[in-house]
Structure formats: structure tokens, C-alpha cells
C-alpha positions in Angstrom: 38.2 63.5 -3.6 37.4 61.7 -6.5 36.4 57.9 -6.9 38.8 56.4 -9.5 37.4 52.5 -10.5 41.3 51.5 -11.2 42.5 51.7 -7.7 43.8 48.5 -5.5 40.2 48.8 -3.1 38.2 48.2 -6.4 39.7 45.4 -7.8 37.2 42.5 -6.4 34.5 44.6 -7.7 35.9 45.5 -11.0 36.8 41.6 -11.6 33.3 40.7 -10.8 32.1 43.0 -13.1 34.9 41.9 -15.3 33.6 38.4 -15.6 30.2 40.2 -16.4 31.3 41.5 -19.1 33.5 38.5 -20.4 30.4 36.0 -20.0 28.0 38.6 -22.0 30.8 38.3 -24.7 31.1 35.0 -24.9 27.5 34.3 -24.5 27.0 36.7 -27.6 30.2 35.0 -29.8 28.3 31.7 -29.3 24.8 32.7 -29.6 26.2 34.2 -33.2 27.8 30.3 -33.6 24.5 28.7 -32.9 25.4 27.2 -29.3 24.5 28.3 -25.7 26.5 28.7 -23.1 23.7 28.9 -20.7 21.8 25.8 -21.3 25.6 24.1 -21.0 25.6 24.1 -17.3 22.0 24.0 -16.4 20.9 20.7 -14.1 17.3 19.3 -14.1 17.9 17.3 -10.1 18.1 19.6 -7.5 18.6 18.4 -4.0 16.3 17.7 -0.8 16.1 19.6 1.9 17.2 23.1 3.1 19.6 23.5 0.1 17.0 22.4 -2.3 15.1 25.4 -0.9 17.9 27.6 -1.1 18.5 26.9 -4.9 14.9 27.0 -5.9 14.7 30.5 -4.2 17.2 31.9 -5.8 15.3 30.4 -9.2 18.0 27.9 -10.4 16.6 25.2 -12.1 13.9 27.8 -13.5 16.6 30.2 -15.0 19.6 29.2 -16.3 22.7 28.9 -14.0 24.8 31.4 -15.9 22.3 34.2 -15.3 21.9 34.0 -12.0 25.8 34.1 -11.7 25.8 37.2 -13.7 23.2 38.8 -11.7 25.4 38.0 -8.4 28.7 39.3 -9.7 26.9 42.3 -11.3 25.1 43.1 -7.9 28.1 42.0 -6.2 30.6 44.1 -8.4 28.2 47.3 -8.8 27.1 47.5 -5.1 30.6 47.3 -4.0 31.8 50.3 -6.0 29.3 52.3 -4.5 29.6 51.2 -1.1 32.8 52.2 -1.2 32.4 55.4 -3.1 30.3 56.5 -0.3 32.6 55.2 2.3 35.3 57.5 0.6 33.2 60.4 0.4 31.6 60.0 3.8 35.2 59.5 5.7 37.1 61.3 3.6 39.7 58.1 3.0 39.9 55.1 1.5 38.7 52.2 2.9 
């Protein structure tokens, strides 16, 4: 049985990889225009506490917001696809 990415269980993954793709587009059309997209939705303040510690572990603050959105989706999206790839060829039926 083959994986095929356009079927109905791969949808989530393929639209975060979708958005991937999109942002990576529209970072590029703007970086050609002069502008960022990144810096556009970066914050300096982070808050106290146990969220604070949350967001500087995952490095926002440090790296811009946008990548580390990417990166999830992309790790999101990609590990999905062969999660269920496996699951498919381990069970022998879609998930």
C-alpha cells in the first residue's frame, strides 16, 4: 500500500506544511521589497514566571517569532506524515 500525501488523514499535516511553504514565500517577496516579515511580530517584554520560562526555552525573544512558528508547523507537518506512513504500513490501514 502506498502513502499518497493528498488523502483526507493528511490534510492537517499537509496544511501545516502548507503555511511553511506560504510564509517562506512571502518572507522571500518581502525580503526582495526591502521589508521583513519577521522582525514585524517580534516583542522585546516577555512575561514573569513559568510562561516566561516556557518562551525563552523555546528561544522567542532571541529568534524571531515567525521562525520558530515555521519550525513547529514544519516538525509538526513532517513528523505527522511519517507517523502515519508508518502507522499505514505497520497496520496495513489507514489511521
Amino acid at each position: 500500500m502506498t502513502l499518497t500525501l493528498l488523502t483526507a488523514y493528511n490534510a492537517p499535516y499537509l496544511a501545516a506544511l502548507t503555511f511553511v511553504l506560504l510564509t517562506g514565500i512571502a518572507e522571500l517577496i518581502a525580503l526582495l521589497c526591502g521589508h521583513s516579515l519577521s522582525s514585524a511580530m517580534d516583542t522585546p517584554d516577555l512575561p514573569e514566571g513559568l510562561t516566561g520560562e516556557a518562551l525563552d526555552w523555546l528561544n522567542i525573544g532571541r529568534i524571531p517569532l515567525l521562525i520558530v512558528l515555521c519550525m513547529l508547523a514544519g516538525f509538526f507537518g513532517i513528523s505527522g506524515i511519517l507517523l502515519q506512513g508508518l502507522i499505514i504500513h505497520l497496520l496495513q490501514a489507514p489511521a
